[in-house]
C-alpha positions as semicolon CSV with decimal commas, in nm:
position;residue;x (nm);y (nm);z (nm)
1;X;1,337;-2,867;0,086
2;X;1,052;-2,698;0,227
3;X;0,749;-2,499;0,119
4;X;0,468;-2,256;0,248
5;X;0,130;-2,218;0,222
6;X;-0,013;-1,874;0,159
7;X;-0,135;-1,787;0,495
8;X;0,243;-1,900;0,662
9;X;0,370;-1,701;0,381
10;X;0,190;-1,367;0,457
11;X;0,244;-1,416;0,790
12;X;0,619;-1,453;0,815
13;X;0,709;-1,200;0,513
14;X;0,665;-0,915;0,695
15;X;0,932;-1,003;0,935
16;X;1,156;-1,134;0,674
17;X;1,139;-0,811;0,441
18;X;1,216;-0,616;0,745
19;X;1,597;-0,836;0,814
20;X;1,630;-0,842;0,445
21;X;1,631;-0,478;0,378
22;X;1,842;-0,394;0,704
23;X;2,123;-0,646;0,631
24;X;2,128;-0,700;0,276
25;X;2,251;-0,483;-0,026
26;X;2,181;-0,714;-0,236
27;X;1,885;-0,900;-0,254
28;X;1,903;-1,304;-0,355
29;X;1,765;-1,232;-0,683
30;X;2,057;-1,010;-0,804
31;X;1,889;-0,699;-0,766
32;X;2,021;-0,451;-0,597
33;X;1,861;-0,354;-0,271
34;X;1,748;0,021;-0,246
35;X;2,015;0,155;0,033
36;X;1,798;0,447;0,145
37;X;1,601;0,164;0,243
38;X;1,829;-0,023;0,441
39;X;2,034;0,228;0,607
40;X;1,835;0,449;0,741
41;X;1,651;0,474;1,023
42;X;1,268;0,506;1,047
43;X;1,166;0,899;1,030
44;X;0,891;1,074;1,140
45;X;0,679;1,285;0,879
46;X;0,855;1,485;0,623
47;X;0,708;1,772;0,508
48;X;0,752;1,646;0,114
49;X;0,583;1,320;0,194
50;X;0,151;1,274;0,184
51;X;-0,061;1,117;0,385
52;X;-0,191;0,737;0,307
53;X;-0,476;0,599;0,356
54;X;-0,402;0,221;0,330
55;X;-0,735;-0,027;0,312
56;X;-0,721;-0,354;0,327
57;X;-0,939;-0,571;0,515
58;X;-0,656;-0,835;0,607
59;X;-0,502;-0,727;0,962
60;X;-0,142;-0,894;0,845
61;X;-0,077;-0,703;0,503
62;X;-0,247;-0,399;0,643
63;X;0,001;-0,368;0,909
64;X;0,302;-0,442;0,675
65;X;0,151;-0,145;0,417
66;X;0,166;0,095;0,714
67;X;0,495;-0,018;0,876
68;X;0,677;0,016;0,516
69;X;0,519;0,352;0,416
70;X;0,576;0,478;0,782
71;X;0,913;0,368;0,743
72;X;0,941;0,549;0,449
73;X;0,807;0,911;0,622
74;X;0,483;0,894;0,487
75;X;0,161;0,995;0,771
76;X;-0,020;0,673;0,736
77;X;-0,377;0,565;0,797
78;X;-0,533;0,240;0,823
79;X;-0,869;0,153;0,804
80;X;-0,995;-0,264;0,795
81;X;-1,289;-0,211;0,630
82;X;-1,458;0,029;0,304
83;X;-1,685;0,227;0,587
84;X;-1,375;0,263;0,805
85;X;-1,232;0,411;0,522
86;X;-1,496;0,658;0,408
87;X;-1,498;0,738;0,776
88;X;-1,142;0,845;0,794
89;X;-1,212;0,997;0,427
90;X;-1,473;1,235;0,588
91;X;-1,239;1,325;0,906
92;X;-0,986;1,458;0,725
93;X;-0,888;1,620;0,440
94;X;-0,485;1,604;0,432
95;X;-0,522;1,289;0,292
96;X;-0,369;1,306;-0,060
97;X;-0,340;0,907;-0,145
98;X;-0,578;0,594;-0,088
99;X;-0,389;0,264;-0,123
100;X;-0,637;-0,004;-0,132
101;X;-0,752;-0,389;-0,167
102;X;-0,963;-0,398;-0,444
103;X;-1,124;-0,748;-0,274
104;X;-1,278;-0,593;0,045
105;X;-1,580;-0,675;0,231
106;X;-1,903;-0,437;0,172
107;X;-1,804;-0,269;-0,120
108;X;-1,464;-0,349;-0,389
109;X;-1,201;-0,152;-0,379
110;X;-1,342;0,023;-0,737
111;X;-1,651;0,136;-0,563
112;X;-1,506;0,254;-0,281
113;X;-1,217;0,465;-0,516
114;X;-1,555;0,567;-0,684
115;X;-1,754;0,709;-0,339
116;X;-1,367;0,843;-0,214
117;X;-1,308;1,066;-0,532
118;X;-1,645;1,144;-0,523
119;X;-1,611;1,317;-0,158
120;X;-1,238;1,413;-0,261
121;X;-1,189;1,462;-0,619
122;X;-0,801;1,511;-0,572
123;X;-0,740;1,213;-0,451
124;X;-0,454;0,972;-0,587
125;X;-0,589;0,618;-0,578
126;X;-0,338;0,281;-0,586
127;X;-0,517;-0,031;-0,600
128;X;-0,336;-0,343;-0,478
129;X;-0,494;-0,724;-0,513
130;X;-0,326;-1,095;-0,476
131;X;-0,635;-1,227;-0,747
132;X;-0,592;-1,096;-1,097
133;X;-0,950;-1,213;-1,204
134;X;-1,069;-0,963;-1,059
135;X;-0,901;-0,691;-1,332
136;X;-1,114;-0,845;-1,583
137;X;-1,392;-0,696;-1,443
138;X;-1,331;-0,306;-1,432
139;X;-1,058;-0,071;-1,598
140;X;-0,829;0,030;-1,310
141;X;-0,678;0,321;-1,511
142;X;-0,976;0,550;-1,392
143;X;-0,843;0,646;-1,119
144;X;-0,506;0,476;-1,054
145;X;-0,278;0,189;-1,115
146;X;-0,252;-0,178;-1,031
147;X;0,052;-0,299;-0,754
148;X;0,003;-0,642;-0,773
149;X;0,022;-0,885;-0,412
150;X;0,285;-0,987;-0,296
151;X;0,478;-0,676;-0,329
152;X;0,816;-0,542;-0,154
153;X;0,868;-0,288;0,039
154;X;1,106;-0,048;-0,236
155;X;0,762;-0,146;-0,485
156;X;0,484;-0,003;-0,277
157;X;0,708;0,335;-0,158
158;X;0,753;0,381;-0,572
159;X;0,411;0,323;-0,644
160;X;0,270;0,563;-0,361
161;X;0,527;0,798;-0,463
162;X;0,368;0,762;-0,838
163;X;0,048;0,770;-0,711
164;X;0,114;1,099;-0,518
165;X;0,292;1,305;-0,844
166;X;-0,020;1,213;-1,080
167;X;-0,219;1,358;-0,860
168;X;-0,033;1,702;-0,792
């Protein structure tokens, strides 16, 4: 028997989501495994899909956000940091859905939901965060919902996809 910290967690789950879905119906659990999400192969943009704005200040989940929601069809993009964010915010307005850390440097992830809606009032917001103390502090049904860390792949596509319809 073995275990993991955290970090070696984070860092190898990517990769291991990624075989899991392409080789596996059915996950270890018992659940099944969402087969769109396993047999297909990555797409480019679909015309049905929005774009993403995924924030998070950590360089591994970031990546595994973007590679998921990519893989899904979505346009993704990334920004590591709240100013990177509002910077992307201000260069374009096709983006339709801000998936972010609510634990960021700067600014939270509340604030910066705040100054994005602000700029873009049609914005759909998903917050994501691995520390649930910090929901104590501010009611995240403002201006979205809560996908809690760690979350797999089939979670974050339904909750963007959720995300996207409340906002339409």
């Amino acid at each position: 028997m073995f275990s993991l910290t955290k970090d070696e967690a984070a860092q190898i789950w990517p990769e291991f989501e990624k075989v899991w879905r392409e080789r596996v119906p059915v996950r270890a659990c018992g659940t099944p495994a969402d087969e769109r999400l396993w047999r297909r192969a990555p797409t480019g943009r679909r015309a049905d899909r929005p774009t993403v704005l995924v924030v998070d200040d950590d360089d591994d989940v970031r990546d595994y956000a973007v590679a998921v929601l990519h893989d899904a069809g979505y346009q993704v993009v990334a920004a590591a940091s709240p100013r990177e964010a509002l910077d992307r915010l201000g260069d374009a307005d096709t983006i339709d859905v801000m998936f972010t850390d609510i634990v960021l440097p700067e600014i939270d992830g509340f604030k910066l939901a705040e100054l994005a809606k602000r700029r873009h009032p049609a914005l759909g917001v998903l917050y994501t965060s691995g520390y649930p103390d910090t929901l104590v502090r501010q009611p995240i049904e403002r201006y979205g919902r809560l996908l809690a860390k760690p979350y797999r792949a089939a979670q974050l596509e339904q909750a963007v996809g959720e995300a996207a319809a409340r906002r339409s």
